[in-house]
C-alpha positions in Angstrom: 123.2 128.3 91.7 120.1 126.8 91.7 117.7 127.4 88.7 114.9 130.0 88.7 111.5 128.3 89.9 108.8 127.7 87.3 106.1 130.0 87.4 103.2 128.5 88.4 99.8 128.3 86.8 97.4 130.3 87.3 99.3 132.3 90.3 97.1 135.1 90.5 93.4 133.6 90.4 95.1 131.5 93.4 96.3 134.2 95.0 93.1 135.8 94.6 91.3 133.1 96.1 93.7 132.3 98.9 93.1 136.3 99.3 88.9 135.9 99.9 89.4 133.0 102.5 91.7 136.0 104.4 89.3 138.3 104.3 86.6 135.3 106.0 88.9 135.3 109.1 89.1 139.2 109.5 86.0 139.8 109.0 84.7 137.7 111.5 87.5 138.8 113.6 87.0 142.2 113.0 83.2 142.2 113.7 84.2 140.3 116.7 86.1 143.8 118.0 84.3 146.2 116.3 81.2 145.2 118.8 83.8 145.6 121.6 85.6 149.0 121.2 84.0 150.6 117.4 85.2 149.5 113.8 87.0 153.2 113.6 89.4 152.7 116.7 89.6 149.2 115.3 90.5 150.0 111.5 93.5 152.1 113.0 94.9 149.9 115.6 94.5 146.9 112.7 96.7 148.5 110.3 99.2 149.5 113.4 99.2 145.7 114.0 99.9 145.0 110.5 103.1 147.8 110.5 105.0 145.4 113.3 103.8 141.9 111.6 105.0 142.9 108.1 108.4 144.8 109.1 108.9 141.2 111.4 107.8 139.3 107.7 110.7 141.8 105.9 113.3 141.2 108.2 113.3 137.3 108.1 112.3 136.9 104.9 114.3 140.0 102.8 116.6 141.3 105.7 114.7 144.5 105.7 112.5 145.2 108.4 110.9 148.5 106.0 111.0 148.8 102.5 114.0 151.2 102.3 114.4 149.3 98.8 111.2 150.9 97.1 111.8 153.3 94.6 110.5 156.5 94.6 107.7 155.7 91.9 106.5 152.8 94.2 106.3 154.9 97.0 104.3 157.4 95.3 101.8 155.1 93.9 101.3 153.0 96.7 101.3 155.2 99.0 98.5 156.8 97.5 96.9 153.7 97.2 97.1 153.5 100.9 94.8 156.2 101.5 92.4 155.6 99.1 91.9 152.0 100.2 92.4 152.0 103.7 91.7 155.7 104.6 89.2 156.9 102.3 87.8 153.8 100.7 87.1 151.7 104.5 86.0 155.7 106.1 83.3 155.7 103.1 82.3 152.0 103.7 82.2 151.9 107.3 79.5 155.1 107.6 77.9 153.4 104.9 77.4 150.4 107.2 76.0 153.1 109.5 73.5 155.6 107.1 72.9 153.3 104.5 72.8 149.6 106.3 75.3 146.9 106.8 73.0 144.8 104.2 72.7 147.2 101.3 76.0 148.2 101.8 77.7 144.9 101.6 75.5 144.2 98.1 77.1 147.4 96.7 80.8 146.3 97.2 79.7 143.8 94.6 80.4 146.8 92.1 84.3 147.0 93.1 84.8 143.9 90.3 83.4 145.9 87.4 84.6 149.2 89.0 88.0 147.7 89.2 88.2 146.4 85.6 86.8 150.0 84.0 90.0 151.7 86.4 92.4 148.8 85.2 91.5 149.9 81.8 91.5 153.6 82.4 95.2 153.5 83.9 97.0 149.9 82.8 95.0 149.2 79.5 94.3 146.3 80.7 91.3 144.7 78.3 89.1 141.9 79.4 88.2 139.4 77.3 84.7 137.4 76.6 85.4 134.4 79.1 86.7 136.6 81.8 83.7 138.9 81.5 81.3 136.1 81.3 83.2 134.6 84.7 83.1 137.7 86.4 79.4 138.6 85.6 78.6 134.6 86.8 80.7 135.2 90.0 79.4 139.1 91.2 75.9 137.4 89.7 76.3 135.0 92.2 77.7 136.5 95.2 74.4 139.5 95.3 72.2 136.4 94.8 73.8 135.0 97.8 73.4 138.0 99.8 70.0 138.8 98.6 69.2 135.5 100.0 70.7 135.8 103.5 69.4 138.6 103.9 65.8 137.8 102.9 66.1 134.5 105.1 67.7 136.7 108.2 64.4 139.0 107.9 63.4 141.2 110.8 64.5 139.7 114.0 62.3 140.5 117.3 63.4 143.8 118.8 66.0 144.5 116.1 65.8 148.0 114.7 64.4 148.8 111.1 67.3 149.0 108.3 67.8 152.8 107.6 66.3 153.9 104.5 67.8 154.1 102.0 69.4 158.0 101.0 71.6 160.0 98.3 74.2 160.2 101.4 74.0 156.4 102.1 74.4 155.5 98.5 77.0 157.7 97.6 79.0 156.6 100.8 78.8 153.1 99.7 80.0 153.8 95.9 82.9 155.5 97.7 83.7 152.7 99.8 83.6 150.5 96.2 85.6 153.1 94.2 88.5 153.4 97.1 88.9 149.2 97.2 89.0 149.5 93.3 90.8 152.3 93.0 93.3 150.9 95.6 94.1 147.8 94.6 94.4 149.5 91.0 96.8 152.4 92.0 98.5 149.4 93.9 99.5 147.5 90.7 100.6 150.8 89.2 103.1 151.2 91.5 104.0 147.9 92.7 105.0 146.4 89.5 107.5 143.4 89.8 108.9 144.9 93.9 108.1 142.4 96.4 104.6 142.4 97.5 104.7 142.3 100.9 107.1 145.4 101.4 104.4 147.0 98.8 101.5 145.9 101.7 104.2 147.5 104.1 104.2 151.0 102.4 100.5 150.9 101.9 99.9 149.9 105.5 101.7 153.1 106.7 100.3 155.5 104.5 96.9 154.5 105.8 98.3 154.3 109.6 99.4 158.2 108.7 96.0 159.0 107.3 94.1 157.5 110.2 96.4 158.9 112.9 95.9 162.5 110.9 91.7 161.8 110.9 91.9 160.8 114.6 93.8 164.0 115.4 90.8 166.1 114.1 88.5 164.2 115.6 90.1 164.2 119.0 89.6 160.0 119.2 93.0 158.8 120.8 91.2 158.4 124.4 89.3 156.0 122.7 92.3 154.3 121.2 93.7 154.2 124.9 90.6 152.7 126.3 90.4 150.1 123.7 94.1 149.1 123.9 93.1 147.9 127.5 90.0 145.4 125.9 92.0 142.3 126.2 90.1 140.5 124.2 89.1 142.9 122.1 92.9 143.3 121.2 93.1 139.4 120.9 90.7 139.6 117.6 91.8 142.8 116.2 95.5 140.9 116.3 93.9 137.9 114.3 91.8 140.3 112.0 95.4 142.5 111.4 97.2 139.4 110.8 94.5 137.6 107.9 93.3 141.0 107.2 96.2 143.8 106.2 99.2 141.6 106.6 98.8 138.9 104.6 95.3 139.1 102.7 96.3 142.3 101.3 99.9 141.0 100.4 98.0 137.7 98.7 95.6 140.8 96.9 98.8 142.5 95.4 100.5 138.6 94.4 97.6 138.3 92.7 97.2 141.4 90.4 100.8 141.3 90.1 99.9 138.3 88.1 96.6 138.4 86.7 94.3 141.1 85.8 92.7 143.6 88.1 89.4 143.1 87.4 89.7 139.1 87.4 91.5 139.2 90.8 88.8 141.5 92.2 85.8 139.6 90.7 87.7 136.3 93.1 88.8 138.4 95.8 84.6 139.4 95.9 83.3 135.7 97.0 84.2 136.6 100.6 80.3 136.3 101.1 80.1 133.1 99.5 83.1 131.5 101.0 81.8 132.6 104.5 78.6 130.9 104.2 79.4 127.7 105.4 81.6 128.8 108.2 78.5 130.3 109.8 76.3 127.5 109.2 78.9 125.0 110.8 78.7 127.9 113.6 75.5 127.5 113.9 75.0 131.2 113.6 73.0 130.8 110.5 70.4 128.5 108.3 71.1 129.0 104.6 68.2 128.3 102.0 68.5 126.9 98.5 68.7 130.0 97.4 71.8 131.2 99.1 73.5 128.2 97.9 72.2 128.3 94.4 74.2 131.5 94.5 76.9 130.2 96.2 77.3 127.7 93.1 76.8 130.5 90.2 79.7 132.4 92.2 82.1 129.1 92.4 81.2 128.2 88.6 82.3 131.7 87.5 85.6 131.5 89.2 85.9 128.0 87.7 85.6 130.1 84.1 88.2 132.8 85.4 90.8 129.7 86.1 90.0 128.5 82.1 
C-alpha cells in the first residue's frame, strides 16, 4: 500500500486562486453567449452542461457517475446551497446587471468576502485573524479600485445608453446576488465537509438545474431554451463557460474552503476582476491606466498576506 500523500501547503488559498483564473474563462465565455441567446437561458443550459461533465469526472475518477455516496446531511446542505448560489444568488445578480448596471453591480460583489466571513462565523465559528483581515481588506481594497478605474477609463462611449440610476430595487438585487455567492459557498462547507468535492459540485449543480427548470416552468421560457440550443456557436461558449465555470471552478471553490477559511477563500476567489485585466488588454479590448493597475497590485499584495 502506498503511503497517504503529504498535504500540501497552503491547498486552499491555491485552490482559491486556481478558482478566480476559472471564473476569467467563464465569464468571458459566458458574456460571449449571453449576447447570443440571454444570460437566463444561458445560466440554465450552463449548469445542464456541468450535470453531464461532472457525472463523466465521477465515473472515471470515483466509479460513480452521481453521488449516490453523499449522506443525507450533505445532500441537505448542499443542496440548499445550490439554490441559493446558483438559483437565487445568480437570479438576484443577473437583474441587477439589468436595473441597477453591470458596473455598480460588479463593485458590490466585492462585499461577498466580508459577507462570507460574517456567515462563516455565524454557522462554522470560524474567526479571522489580524493578517487575514488585513489581506482581505488589501485584496477587496484593491479589486473596487481596480474596477473604479476601468470603469472611469471606459467612460461614456458614443451612442451607448446612460447607466441606470441607481434604485432601492437595484441595490437590494445586487446585495442579494452577494448574500446568495456567500451564503452558498458557506452552506457548501457545512455540508460538504471531508466528501469529495467534485460529487459535492455534482449535487449542488442539480439542485440549481431543478430550481431553474422550476423558474423556467412559471415563466413559460423553454421555447427559448429550444431556440438557443440550435445557436451553434452560442452552444460552443456556454460548453467552455460550463466547463471553467460550474464544473471545475466551483469544485476548485469547495477544495478550497474545504481547506482554508471561507472568508479567506472568498476574499481570493474575488480577484476575478484583477486577474482579467491583462487578458483584455493582450485582447486589445481594453487600455488600462495606472490606476487600474495600482489596484491590481494592492489586490495581488493582499493575497500575498493571505498565503503568510
Amino acid at each position: 500500500m502506498l503511503p497517504p500523500a503529504a498535504p500540501i501547503a497552503h491547498a486552499g488559498e491555491l485552490a482559491a486562486l486556481a478558482t478566480a483564473g476559472c471564473w476569467v474563462a467563464s465569464v468571458l465565455a459566458f458574456e460571449a453567449a449571453g449576447r447570443r441567446v440571454g444570460s437566463l437561458t444561458v445560466n440554465l443550459v450552463r449548469l445542464v452542461m456541468a450535470i453531464a461533465l461532472g457525472a463523466l469526472a465521477g465515473w472515471a475518477l470515483r466509479g460513480l457517475p452521481l453521488p449516490t455516496d453523499a449522506s443525507s446531511h450533505a445532500w441537505l446542505w448542499l443542496s440548499l446551497s445550490g439554490l441559493v448560489g446558483f438559483t437565487f444568488g445568480d437570479l438576484c445578480l443577473f437583474r441587477a446587471f439589468i436595473v441597477l448596471g453591470s458596473r455598480l453591480s460588479s463593485v458590490m460583489m466585492a462585499l461577498v468576502p466580508p459577507l462570507t466571513a460574517v456567515i462563516g462565523w455565524a454557522l462554522l465559528g470560524e474567526v479571522l485573524g489580524g493578517r487575514e483581515l488585513a489581506g482581505m481588506a488589501l485584496t477587496v481594497g484593491g479589486v473596487v479600485w481596480a474596477l473604479a478605474e476601468r470603469m472611469r477609463a471606459a467612460g461614456h462611449r458614443p451612442g451607448e445608453r446612460d447607466p441606470p440610476r441607481p434604485t432601492l430595487a437595484g441595490v437590494a438585487l445586487g446585495l442579494g446576488g452577494a448574500l446568495g455567492q456567500a451564503g452558498g459557498l458557506v452552506l457548501s462547507k457545512l455540508g460538504m465537509g471531508d466528501y469529495d468535492p467534485f460529487a459535492a459540485t455534482q449535487i449542488r449543480v442539480l439542485a440549481g438545474t431543478a430550481g431553474y427548470a422550476a423558474l423556467f416552468t412559471v415563466l413559460g421560457r423553454w421555447p427559448r431554451v429550444v431556440r438557443a440550443l440550435g445557436d451553434r456557436r452560442a452552444m460552443g461558449h456556454t460548453a467552455t463557460g460550463a466547463f471553467f465555470g460550474p464544473f471545475l471552478g466551483v469544485s476548485l471553490s469547495l477544495l478550497a474552503v474545504q481547506h482554508t477559511l471561507t472568508g479567506v477563500a472568498a476574499s481570493i476567489m474575488a480577484t476575478t476582476p484583477v486577474l482579467i485585466i491583462p487578458v483584455v488588454v493582450l485582447l486589445g479590448r481594453e487600455r488600462v491606466g495606472p490606476g487600474g493597475w495600482l489596484g491590481a497590485a494592492l489586490a495581488v499584495a493582499g493575497v500575498a498576506l493571505l498565503f503568510a
